[in-house]
C-alpha positions as CSV (number, residue, x, y, z in Angstrom):
1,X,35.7,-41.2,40.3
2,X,37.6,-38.6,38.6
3,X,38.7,-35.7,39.9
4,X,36.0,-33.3,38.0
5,X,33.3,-35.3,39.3
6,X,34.1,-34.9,42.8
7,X,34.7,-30.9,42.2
8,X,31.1,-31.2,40.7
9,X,29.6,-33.3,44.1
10,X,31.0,-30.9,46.2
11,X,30.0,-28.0,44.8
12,X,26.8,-29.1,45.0
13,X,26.9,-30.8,48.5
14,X,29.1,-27.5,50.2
15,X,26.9,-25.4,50.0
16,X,24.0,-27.1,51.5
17,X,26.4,-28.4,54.3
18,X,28.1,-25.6,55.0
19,X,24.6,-23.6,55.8
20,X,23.5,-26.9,57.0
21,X,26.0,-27.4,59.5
22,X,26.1,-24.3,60.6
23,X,24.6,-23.1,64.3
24,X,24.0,-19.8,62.9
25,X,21.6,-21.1,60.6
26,X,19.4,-23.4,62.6
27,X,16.2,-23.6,62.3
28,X,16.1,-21.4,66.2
29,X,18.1,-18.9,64.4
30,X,17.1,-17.6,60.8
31,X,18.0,-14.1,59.9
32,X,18.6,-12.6,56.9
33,X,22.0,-11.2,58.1
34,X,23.1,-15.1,58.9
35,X,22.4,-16.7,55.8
36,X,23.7,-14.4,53.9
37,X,27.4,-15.0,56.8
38,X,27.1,-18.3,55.7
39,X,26.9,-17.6,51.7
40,X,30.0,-15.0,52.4
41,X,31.8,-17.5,54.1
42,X,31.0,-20.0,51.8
43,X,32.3,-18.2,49.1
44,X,35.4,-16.6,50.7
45,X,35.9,-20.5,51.0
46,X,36.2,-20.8,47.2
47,X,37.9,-17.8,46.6
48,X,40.4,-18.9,49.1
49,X,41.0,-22.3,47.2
50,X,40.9,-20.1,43.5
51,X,43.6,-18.1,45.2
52,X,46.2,-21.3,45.0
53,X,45.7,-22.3,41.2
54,X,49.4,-20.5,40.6
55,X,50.8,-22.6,43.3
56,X,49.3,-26.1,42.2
57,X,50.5,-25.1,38.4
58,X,54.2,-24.1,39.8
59,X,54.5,-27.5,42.0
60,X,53.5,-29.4,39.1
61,X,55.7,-27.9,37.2
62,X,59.2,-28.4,39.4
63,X,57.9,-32.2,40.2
64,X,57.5,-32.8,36.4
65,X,60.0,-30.4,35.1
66,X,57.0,-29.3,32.3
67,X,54.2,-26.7,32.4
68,X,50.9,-26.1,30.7
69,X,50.5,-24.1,27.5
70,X,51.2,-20.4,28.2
71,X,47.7,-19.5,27.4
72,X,46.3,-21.8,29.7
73,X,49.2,-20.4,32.5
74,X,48.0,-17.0,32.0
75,X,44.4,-18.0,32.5
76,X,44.9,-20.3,35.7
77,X,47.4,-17.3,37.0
78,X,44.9,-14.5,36.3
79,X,41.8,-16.2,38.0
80,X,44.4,-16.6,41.4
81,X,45.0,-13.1,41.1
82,X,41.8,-12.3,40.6
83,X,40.5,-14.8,43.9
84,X,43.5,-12.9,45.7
85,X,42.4,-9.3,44.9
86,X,38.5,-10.5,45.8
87,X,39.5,-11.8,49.1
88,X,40.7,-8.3,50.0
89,X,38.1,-6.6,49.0
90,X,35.5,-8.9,50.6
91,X,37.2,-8.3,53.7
92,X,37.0,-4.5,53.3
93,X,33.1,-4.9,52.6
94,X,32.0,-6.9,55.3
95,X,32.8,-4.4,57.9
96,X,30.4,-2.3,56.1
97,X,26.7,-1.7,57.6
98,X,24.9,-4.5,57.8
99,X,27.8,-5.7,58.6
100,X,29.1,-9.5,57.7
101,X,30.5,-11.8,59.9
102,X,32.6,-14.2,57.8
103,X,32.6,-17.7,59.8
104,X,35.4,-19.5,60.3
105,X,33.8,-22.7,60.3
106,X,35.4,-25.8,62.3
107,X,36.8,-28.7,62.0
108,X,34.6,-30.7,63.4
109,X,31.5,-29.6,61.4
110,X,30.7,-32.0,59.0
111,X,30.6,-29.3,56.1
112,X,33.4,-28.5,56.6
113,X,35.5,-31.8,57.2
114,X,34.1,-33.2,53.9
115,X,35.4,-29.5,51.9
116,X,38.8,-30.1,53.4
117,X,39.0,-33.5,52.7
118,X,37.9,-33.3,49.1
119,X,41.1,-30.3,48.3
120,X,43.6,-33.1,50.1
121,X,42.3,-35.6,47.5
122,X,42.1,-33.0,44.7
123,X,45.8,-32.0,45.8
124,X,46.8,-35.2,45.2
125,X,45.3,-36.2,42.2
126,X,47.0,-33.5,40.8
127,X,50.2,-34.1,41.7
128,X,50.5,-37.5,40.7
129,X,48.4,-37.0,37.0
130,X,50.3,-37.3,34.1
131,X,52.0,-34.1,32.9
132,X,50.3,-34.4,29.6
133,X,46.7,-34.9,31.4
134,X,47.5,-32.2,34.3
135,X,46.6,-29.1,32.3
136,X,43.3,-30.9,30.8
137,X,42.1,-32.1,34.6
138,X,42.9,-28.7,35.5
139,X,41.1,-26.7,33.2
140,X,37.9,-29.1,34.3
141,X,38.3,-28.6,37.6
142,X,37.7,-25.2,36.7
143,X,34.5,-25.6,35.4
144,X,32.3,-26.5,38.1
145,X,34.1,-24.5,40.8
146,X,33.7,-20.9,38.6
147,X,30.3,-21.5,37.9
148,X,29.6,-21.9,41.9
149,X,31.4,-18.9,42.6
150,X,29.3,-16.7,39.9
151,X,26.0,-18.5,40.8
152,X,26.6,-17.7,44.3
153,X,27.3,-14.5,43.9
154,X,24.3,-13.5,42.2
155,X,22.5,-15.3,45.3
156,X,23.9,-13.6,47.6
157,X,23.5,-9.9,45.5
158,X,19.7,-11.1,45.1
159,X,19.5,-10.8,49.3
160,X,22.0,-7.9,49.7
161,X,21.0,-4.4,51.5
162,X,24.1,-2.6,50.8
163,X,24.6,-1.0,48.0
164,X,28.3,-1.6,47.6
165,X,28.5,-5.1,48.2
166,X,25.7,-5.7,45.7
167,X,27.8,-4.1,43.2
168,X,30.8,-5.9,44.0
169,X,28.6,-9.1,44.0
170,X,27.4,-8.7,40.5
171,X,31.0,-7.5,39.0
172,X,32.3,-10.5,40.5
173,X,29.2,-12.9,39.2
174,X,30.5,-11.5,35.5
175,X,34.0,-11.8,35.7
176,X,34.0,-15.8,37.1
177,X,31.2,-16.5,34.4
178,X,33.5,-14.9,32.4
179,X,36.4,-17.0,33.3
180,X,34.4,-20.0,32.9
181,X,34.1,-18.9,29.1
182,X,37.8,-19.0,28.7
183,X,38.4,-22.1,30.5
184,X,35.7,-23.8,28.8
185,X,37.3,-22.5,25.6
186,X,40.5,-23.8,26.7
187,X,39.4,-27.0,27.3
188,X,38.1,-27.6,23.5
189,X,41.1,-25.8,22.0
190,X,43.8,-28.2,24.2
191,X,41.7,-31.7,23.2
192,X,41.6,-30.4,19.8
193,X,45.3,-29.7,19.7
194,X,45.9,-33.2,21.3
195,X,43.6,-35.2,18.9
């Protein structure tokens, strides 16, 4: 199964597992405050991965001595910054009142197991594509994994108390939707220029 059809899977599958699996969520235990842990933590989760887009494109780059178009680089660099920049300031709002326990979930939660095994295999797929198809597979992995942070977001600012993090929520909802434009745009400008 290609790589973009796995990201798509498991965007669908992590969040349910990740909430799932978690003992904060149970059906003994269902407070507002811990759903909404478990959708912070979720997406600090894909932030986290967003935040390594520059490193994947760099290592791709030595081990195949080329690189993706520089408008494609810019856009893959800017949406790690950007992940980068949001982990920070999630941090910095979660100590705010309510305030949000981001989980750490473990190893041995099923959730979590089948999110760190599917990078491993995305890691790997894209180290051993071919140059040519790397910035294409990419772009698509893109796709799914923006939407899922934007969607998830606006859940999240939907449930939110604080007035802050419901901002912050709804900026950040725009600006990966707003990413996904560009990528999505990239994607039909590099098949054109290959076809």
């Amino acid at each position: 199964m290609p790589s973009f059809f796995k990201l798509i899977f498991a965007s669908i599958l992590i969040s349910f597992f990740v909430i799932a699996d978690n003992p904060l969520v149970s059906a003994s235990n269902r407070s507002a405050s811990s759903h909404l842990s478990s959708g912070y933590s979720a997406l600090k989760l894909f932030l986290e991965d967003e935040e390594h887009l520059t490193a994947i494109r760099r290592t791709k780059m030595v081990i195949t001595f080329s690189d993706i178009s520089n408008s494609s680089s810019k856009l893959i660099d800017d949406i790690a910054s950007s992940s980068e920049t949001a982990l920070e300031e999630l941090e910095k709002l979660a100590a705010a009142k309510p305030r949000i326990k981001l989980i750490e979930f473990s190893d041995d939660q099923i959730g979590k197991a089948t999110f760190d095994s599917l990078r491993t295999t995305a890691g790997k797929e894209f180290l051993f594509v071919d140059a040519e198809d790397f910035e294409k597979s990419l772009l698509i992995s893109q796709l799914k994994v923006l939407r899922v942070i934007s969607h998830l977001a606006l859940e999240l600012e939907e449930k939110e108390s604080n007035s802050k993090r419901k901002k912050w929520l709804s900026k950040l909802a725009v600006k990966y939707e707003s990413y996904y434009q560009k990528v999505n745009a990239r994607i039909t400008i590099s098949i054109k220029t290959k076809t």
